[in-house]
Backbone bond lengths (Angstrom), bond angles and torsions (degrees), N, CA, C in turn:
res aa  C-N    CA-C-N  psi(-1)  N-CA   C-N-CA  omega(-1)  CA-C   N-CA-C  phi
1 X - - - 1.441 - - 1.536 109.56 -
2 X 1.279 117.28 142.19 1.346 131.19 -168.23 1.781 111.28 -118.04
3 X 1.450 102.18 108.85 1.503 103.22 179.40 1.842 114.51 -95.60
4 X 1.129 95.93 155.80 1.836 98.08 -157.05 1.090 92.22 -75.67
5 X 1.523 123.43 112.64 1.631 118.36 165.92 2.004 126.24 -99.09
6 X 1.612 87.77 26.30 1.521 80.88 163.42 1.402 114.89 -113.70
7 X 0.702 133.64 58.29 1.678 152.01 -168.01 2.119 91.98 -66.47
8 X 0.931 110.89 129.83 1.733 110.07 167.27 1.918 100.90 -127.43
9 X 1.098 115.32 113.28 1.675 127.40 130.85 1.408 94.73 20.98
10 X 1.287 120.14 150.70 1.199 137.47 127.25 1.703 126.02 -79.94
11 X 1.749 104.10 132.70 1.222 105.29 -162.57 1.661 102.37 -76.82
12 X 1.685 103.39 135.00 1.340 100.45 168.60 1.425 118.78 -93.29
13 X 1.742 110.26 158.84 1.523 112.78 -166.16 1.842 86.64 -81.28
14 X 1.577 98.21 148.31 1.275 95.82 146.72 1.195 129.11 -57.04
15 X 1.593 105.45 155.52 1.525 117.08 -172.34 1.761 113.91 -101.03
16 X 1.120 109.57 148.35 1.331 103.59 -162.68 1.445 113.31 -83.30
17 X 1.114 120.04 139.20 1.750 131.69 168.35 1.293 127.82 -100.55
18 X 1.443 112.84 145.90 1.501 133.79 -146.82 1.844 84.13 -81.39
19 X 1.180 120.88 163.84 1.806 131.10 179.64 2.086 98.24 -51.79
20 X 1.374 113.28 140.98 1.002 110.71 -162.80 1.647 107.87 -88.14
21 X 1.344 104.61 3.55 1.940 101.36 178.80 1.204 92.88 -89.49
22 X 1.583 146.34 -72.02 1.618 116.34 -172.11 1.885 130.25 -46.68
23 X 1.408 93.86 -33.53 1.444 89.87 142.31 1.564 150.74 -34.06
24 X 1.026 82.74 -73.68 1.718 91.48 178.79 1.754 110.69 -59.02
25 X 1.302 102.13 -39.60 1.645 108.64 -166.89 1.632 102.88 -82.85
26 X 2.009 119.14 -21.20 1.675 98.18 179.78 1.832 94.06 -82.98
27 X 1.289 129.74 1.20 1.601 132.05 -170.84 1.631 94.95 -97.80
28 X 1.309 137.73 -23.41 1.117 136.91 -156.84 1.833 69.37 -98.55
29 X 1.148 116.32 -82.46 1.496 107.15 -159.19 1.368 128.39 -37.28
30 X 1.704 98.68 -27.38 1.509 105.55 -172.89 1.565 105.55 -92.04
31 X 1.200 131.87 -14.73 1.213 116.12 153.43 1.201 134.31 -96.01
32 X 1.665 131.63 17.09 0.988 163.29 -155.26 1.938 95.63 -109.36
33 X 2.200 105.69 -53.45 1.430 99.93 169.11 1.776 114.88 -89.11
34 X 1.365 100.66 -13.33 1.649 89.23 168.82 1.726 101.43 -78.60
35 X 1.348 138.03 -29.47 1.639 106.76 168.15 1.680 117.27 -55.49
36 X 1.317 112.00 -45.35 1.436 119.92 -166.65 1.805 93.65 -61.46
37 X 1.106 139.30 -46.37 1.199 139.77 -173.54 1.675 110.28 -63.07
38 X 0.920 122.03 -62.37 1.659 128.92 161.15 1.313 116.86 -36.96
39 X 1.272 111.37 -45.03 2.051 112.83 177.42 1.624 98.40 -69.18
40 X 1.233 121.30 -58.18 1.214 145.33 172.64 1.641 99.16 -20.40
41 X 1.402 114.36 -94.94 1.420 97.38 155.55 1.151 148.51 -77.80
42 X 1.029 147.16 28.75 1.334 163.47 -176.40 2.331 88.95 -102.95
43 X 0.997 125.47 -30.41 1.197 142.78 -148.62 1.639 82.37 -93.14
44 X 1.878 108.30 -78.83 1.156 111.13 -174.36 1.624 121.92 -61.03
45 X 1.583 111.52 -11.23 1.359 109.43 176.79 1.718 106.63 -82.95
46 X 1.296 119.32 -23.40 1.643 117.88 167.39 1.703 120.33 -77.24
47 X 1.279 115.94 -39.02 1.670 116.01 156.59 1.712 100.22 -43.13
48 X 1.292 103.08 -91.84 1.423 112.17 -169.37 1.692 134.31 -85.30
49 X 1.340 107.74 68.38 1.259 124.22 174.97 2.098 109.82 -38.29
50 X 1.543 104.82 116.36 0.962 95.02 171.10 1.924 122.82 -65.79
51 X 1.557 96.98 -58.30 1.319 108.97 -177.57 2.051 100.48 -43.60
52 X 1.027 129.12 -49.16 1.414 115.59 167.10 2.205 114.39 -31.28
53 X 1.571 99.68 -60.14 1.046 100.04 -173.12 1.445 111.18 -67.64
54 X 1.327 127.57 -37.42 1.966 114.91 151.80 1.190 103.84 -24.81
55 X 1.222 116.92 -78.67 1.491 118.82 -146.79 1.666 113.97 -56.64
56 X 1.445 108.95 -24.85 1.705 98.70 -172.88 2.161 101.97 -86.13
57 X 1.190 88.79 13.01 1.675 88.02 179.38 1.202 116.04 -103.25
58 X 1.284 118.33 -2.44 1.879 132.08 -154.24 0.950 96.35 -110.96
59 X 1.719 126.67 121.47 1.300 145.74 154.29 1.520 119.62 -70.66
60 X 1.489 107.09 97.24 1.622 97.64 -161.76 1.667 97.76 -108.99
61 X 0.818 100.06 32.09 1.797 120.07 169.80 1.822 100.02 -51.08
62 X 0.987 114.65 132.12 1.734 94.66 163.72 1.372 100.78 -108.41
C-alpha cells in the first residue's frame, strides 16, 4: 500500500502590521543602540585583550 507523500501545508494568510512609520523609527532606534553596543565592545575588547590574559597564565617553562 502506497501512502500519498506529497501532502503541502495549508497556506497561511498574512499577518497584519501595525502603520509602517512607528516601525521604521522603533528599528531605526534599535539599531541605532545595537551600533552603540558593538563600539561599546569592540572598545572594551581593545583595552582588554583576552589572548594577553592567556598568556600571563602559561607556564612556558620547559
Amino acid at each position: 500500500m502506497k501512502i500519498n507523500t506529497s501532502y503541502t501545508p495549508p497556506i497561511q494568510p498574512p499577518q497584519a502590521r501595525p502603520a509602517a512609520a512607528p516601525q521604521s523609527t522603533e528599528r531605526d532606534s534599535a539599531e541605532s543602540r545595537l551600533r552603540e553596543l558593538i563600539a561599546q565592545r569592540h572598545a572594551e575588547f581593545e583595552r582588554h585583550s583576552p589572548i594577553e590574559e592567556l598568556g600571563k597564565h602559561l607556564d612556558l617553562r620547559a
